[in-house]
N, C-alpha and C positions, 0 to 999 in steps of 0.2 A: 736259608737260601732257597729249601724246596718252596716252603711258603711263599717267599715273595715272587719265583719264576711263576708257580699257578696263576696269582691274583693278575699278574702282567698279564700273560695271555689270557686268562677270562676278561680282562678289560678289553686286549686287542678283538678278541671274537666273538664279541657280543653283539656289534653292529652288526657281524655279518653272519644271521640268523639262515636258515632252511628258507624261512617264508619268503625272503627277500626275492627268489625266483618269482614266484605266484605270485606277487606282489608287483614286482614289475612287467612280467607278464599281463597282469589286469589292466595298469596305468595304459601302458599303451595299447590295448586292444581299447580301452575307453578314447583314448585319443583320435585313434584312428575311425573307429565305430560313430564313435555320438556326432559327430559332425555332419557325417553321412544323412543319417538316421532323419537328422534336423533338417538337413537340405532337400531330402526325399518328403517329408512332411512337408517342408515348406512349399515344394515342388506342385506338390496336390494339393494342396490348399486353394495355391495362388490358381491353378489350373480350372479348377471349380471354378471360382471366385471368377475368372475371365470367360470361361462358359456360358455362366448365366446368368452375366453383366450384356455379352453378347446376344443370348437366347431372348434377353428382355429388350434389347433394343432393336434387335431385327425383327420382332414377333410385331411392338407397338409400329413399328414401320409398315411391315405388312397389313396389320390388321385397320389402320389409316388408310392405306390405298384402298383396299378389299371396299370399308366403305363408299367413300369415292366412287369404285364403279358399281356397287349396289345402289346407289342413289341414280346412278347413271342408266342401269338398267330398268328401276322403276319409272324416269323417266321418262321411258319409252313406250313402257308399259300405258302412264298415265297421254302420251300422247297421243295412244289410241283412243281412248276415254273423251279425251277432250274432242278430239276429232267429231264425236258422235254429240257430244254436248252440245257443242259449239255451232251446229247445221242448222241454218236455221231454217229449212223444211221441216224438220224435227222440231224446230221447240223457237218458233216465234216471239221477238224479243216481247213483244206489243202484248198481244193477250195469252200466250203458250200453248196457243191450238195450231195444228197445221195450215199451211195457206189454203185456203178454199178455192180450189182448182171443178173443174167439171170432173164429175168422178173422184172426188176428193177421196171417199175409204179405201177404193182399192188404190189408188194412186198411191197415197200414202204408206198401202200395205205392202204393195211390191216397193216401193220406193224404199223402204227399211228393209226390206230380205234383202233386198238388192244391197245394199248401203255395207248391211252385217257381212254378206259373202264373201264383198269384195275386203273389208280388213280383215275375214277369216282367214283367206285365202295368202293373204302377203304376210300374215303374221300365225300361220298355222305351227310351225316350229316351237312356238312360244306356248301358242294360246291354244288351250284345246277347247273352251265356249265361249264364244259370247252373246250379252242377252242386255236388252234396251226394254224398258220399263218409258211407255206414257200413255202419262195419265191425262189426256186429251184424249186419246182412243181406249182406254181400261183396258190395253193388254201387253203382253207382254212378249216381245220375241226374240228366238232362240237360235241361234245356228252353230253348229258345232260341224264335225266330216262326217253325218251319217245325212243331215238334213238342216233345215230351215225352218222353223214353224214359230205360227203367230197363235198366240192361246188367252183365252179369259183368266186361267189360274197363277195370281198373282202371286203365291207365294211357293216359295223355291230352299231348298235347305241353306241356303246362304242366306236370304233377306224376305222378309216378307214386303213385297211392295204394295200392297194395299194399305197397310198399317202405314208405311211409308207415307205414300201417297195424304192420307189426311194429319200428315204435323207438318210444322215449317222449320222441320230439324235438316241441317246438312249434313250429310254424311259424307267421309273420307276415307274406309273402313280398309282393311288387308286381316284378312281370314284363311285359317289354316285348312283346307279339306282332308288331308291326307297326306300319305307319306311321297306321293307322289306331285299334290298340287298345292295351290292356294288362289284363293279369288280376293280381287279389287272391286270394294263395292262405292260406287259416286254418284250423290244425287246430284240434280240440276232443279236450283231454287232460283224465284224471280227475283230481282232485284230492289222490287220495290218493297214487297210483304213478305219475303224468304218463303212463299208457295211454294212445296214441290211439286217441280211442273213432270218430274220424270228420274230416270237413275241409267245408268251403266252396268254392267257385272261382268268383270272378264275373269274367267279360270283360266289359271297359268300355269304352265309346268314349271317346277319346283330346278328341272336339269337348265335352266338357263341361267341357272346362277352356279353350277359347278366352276366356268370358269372362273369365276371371283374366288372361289372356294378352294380349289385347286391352289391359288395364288397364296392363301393361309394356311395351306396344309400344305407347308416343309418338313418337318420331321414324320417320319412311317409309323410310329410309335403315338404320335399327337390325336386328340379328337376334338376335331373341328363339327360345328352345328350351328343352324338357326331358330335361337330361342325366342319366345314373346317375352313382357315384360315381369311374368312370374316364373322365369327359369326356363317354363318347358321349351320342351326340343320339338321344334316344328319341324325340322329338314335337317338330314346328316347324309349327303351321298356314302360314306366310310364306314359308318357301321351303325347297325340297325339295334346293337346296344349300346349306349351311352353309359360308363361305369362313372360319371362325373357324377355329384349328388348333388341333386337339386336345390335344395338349401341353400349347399354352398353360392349355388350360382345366383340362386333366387336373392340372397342374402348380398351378395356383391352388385348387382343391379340396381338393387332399390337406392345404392347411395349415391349421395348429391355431387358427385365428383363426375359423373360419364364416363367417359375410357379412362381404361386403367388395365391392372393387374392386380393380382394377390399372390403372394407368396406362403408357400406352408410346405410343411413334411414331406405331403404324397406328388408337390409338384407347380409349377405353375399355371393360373389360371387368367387368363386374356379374357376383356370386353369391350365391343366396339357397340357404339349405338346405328342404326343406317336407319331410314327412310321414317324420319322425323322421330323418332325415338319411338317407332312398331314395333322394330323387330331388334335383336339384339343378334352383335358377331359374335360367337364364341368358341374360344379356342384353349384346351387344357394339354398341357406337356407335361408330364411324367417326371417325376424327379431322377427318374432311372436314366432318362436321355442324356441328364448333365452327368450322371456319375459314370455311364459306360462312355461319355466322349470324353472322361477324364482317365478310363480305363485305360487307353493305352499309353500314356503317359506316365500314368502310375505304377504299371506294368515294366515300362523300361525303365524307370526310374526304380521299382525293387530290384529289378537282374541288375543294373546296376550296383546299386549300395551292397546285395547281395555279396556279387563276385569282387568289389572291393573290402565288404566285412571280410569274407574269408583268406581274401589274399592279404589284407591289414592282419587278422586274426595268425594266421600262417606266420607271414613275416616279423610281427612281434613276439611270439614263442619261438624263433629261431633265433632273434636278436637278443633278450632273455635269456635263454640258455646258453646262450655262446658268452654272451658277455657276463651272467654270473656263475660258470662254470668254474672258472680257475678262481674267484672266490671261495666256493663251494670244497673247493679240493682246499685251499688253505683253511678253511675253518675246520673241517673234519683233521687237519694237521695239529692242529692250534688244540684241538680237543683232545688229540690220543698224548700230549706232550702233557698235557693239565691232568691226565690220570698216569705220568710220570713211563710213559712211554716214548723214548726218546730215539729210537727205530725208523723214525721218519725224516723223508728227505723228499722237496719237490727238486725232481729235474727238469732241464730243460726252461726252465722260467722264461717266463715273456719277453717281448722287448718295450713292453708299452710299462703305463704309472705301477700295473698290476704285477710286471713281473719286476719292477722294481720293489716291489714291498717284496715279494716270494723270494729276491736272491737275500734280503735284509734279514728274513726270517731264516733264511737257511745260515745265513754266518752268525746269527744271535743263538739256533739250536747249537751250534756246533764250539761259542763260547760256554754255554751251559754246559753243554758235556763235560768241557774241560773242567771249568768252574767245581763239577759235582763230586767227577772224578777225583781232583785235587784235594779237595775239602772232605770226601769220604777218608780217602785214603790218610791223608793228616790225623782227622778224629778217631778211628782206631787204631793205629800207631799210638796216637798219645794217650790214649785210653788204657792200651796193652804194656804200655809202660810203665803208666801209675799204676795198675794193679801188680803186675810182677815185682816194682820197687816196692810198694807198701811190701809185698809179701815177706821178699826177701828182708827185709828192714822186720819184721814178728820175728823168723827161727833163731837169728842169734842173739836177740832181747830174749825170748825166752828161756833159749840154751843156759844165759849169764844167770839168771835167777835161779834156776833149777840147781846148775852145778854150784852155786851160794848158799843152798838150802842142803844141800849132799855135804860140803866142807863142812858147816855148823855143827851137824849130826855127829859126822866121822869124829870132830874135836871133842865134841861134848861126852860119846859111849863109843862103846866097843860092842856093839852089839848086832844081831844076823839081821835085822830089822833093815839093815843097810840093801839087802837084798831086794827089800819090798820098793824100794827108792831105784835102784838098775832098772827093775823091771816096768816101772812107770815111767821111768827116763825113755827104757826101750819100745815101749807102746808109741808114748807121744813122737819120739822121731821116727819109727814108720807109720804112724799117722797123717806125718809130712813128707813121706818121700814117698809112699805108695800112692797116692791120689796128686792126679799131674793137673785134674779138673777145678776149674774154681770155685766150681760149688759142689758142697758135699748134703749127704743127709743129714737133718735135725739128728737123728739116732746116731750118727756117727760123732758130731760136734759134740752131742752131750757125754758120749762115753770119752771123748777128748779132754772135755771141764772136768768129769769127773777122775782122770789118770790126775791131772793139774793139781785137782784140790786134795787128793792121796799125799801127793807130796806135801802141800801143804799141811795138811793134818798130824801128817810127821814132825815138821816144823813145831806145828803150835798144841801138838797133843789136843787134848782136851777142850783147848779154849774154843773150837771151833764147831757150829752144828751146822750142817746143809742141808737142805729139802731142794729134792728136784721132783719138780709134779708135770705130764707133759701128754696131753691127751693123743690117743691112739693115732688117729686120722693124721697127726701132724709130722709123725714120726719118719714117711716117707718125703715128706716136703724137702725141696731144695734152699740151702742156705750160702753163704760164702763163708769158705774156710777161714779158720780163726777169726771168726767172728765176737763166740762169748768167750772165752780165754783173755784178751786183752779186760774186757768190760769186769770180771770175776776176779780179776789180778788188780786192778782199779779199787773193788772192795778192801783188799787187805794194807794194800799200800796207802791209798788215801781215806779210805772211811772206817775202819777199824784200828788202824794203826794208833797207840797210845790210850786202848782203850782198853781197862782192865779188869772188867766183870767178861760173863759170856759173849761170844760170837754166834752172830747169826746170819746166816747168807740164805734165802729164797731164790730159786728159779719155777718157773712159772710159763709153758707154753702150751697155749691156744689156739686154737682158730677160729676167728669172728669175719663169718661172710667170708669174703674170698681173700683174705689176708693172714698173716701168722704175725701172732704178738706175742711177744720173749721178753717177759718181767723180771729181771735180776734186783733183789734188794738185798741191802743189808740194815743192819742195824746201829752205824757206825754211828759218829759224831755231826755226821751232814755237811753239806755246802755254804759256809759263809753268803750272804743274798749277792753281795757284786764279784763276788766269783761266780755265782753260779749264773747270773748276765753274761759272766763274759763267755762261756762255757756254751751257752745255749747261743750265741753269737756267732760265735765259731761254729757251732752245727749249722745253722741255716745258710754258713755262704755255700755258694754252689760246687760239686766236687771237683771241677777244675780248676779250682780258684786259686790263689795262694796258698802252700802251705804254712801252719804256725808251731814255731818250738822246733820239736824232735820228729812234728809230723808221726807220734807213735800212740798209742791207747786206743778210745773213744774216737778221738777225731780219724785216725786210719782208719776203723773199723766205719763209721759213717762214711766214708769218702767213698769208699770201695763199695758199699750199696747205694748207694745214691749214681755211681759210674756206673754198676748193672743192673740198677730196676727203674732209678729216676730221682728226680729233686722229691716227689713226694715220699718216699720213703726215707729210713734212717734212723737215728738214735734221738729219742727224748729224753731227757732227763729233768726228775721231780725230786727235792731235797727243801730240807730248813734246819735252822741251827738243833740240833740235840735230837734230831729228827729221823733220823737215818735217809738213806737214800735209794731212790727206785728207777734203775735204766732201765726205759721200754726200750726193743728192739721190732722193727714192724718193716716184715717183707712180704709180698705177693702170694697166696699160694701156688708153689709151681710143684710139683709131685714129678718124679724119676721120670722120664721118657719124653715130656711133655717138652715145647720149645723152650730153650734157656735164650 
């Protein structure tokens, strides 16, 4: 009954393990968590992603117009040019000498200061020189805001117009001076033989193109410039270092596409081409810009997820614990019951599925009790039974034999010998009335066999020889009373009896390892083979079984150890026809004091 109540409850409480908290704890914190997690990723990603889908389409926007009015502003530039070209005081279509007037050199000479001051003058904001090359007169004049002057020396750090002057090459040229300027250099070739009759050169200030520039530099962080067609940085109003690398820029320029963009690592790079593919727009954004305008985004979206992980994290170890608590409390029930602790009792049980299992286990502990209680109490009652009947059922079997063997005597002599037979009679009955316990010591039982076979030896004189051999150590050992007396009386009656040479009777005890073995042999006539089957049949049922017979000898002596040590213990018995026969007796070693 113990067995089968454990195995129940190790089945019922096995599902509901310790770990099952932390276990459910984890589930829903990943529930609650990872979703978050995912959405906050997603969140910046797609954030990016919209950034600098934006950043590259506002930039190409801009950086389209910005052209646009760089073309526009050169323009202007070149309509001053033409303006000087185009006069034809200056550069007669016919032969490309000035009109031949009275006083034609100085005429001509003021007529061109005069010519130059006046567009210095309307165009000073822009232009800080300009200078007219003809080559009809071999010189060349200058005006800028300090003066006016006509000079032989044709060659000037921008262009040399003498070398000019003998090819029939056009120029269209834009030259970089400085961080501040740049000059427009145009010749004026004839139509018919491309002769240069003459040139332009105006130096520009570089600040008449901020506002176009301005217009490309939206982000504070960007570096906007005007590069030529090998990258370099001609003009950057914003900063006077360029950390963009050349290459790169160089490398993007040269290809066959024109505007565009590149995309990489450190950031985006913008090009526009302006005034016929001179000069180049260029505009580099920082990869930082797109990730700090996804900053705060990403920002509120971790305090978010944050303060929801922890409030998810929070709320699922309270939900967890609450709801595997009163588990928790029935499996540590379930457990103290399976090491046969039955002290336990849930009160107050729920009113939900869980405290319906809790009132179920408390009316199943409290059938078990009964059940245990019942069933103890029954098995030793019936236990205490059988040993006091068997008992009682030895003293007045042995009383009858005793006072049978005393009548014989008495009939047979008249002799004081009869005394020695009282006082054995008188041993063995206070052997039985003094000891109330049911087990006595080896040393006591054997000087018991031995009062037993006194008598006996009286009986059969002579015929009988005994050897008791019984090692020291065993002597203190616990046995059950009248144990060898039946087995020893068994000798005479059935295995010696009608045998009429010598008697021999052996006892024989040992102890091997933690058990005591009590060899009784005689030397009789032995056990027919299917008696002794049936013999050894009867020993192996178990001691609460049915009784067989008179229930007296061997079989009571087995029952009664097998009721206080166990089925493995009890009486063995070895015989064969003409063979004599040997009852082992084999019980536990238990010694004086020790638990019985």
């Amino acid at each position: 009954m113990l067995r089968w109540t454990r195995q129940a409850l190790r089945g019922i409480a096995r599902p509901f393990q310790l770990s099952l908290r932390y276990k459910l704890m984890l589930l829903m914190v990943l529930i609650a968590v990872l979703p978050l997690s995912l959405v906050t990723l997603f969140a910046t990603n797609t954030t990016k992603r919209s950034l600098a889908t934006e950043v590259i389409r506002s930039n190409e926007s801009r950086m389209e117009w910005a052209s646009k009015y760089f073309d526009e502003k050169f323009d202007q530039l070149q309509a001053v040019s033409y303006s000087l070209l185009l006069d034809n005081t200056l550069f007669p279509n016919v032969n490309g000498g000035p009109v031949q007037r009275m006083g034609s050199p100085s005429f001509v000479s003021q007529y061109t200061l005069d010519r130059l001051k006046s567009l210095y003058s309307a165009n000073n904001k822009n232009i800080a020189q300009i200078a007219l090359y003809l080559k009809s007169q071999g010189r060349l004049y200058v005006v800028d805001k300090v003066a006016g002057i006509a000079t032989d020396r044709l060659k000037t750090p921008q262009a040399d117009w003498g070398a000019i002057g003998q090819s029939h090459d056009s120029l269209n040229l834009l030259l970089n001076n400085s961080k501040d300027t740049f000059s427009i250099v145009r010749t004026m070739n004839r139509f018919s033989d491309r002769e240069v009759l003459g040139g332009v050169m105006l130096e520009v200030r570089w600040k008449m193109m901020n506002s176009v520039l301005d217009m490309v530099h939206s982000e504070a962080n960007s570096e906007v410039f005007v590069a030529d067609a090998d990258g370099n940085v001609m003009y950057s109003p914003y900063s006077e270092r360029i950390t963009t690398d050349q290459e790169t820029v160089k490398a993007a320029l040269s290809g066959p596409d024109g505007p565009g963009y590149t995309e990489s690592k450190r950031g985006f790079l913008f090009y526009q081409p302006s005034v016929s593919g001179q000069i180049w727009i260029v505009k580099f954004i920082p990869i930082a810009y797109v990730t700090e305008g996804a900053s705060s985004t990403l920002n509120f979206s971790l305090f978010t997820a944050l303060a929801f992980a922890a409030v998810a994290i929070a709320a699922s170890v309270l939900i967890a614990y609450v709801t595997t608590r009163p588990i928790i409390r029935l499996t540590k029930s379930m457990k103290a019951v399976e090491i046969q602790n039955f002290e336990v009792d849930i009160r107050e049980p729920r009113s939900d599925e869980i405290g319906t299992l809790e009132r179920r286990f408390n009316s199943m502990l409290g059938r078990i009790k009964e059940l245990i209680q019942t069933e103890y109490k029954a098995t030793i009652e019936k236990r205490t039974a059988q040993v006091k009947a068997m008992q009682a059922q030895i003293n007045p079997h042995f009383l009858h034999n005793a006072l049978q063997a005393i009548g014989g005597i008495a009939l047979s002599r008249n002799v004081p010998e009869i005394n020695d037979h009282v006082r054995a009679i008188s041993d063995l009955f206070r052997y039985a009335i003094r000891m109330k316990s049911d087990l006595v010591t080896v040393a006591d039982e054997l000087e018991h066999v031995e009062n037993y076979l006194h008598i006996q030896k009286l009986r059969f004189q002579s015929m009988i020889d005994v050897r008791i051999e019984a090692d020291e150590d065993c002597l203190g050992c616990r046995i059950p009373k009248f144990s060898l007396q039946p087995i020893v009386e068994n000798c005479f009656f059935h295995g010696l009896e009608g045998k009429m040479d010598a008697w021999t009777i052996a006892i024989r005890v040992e102890k091997v390892l933690d058990e005591i073995e009590i060899d009784v042999a005689d030397n009789g006539a032995g056990i027919p083979e299917a008696r002794l089957a049936e013999i050894r049949r009867r020993l192996s049922q178990p001691a609460d079984g049915p009784e067989h017979g008179e229930g007296m000898g061997m079989s009571n002596v087995n029952a009664r150890i097998k009721l206080l040590f166990g089925e493995e213990y009890g009486l063995f018995v070895s015989s064969g026809p003409n063979g004599g026969t040997t009852v082992k007796l084999l019980i536990p070693a238990i010694e004086k004091g020790e638990t019985e």
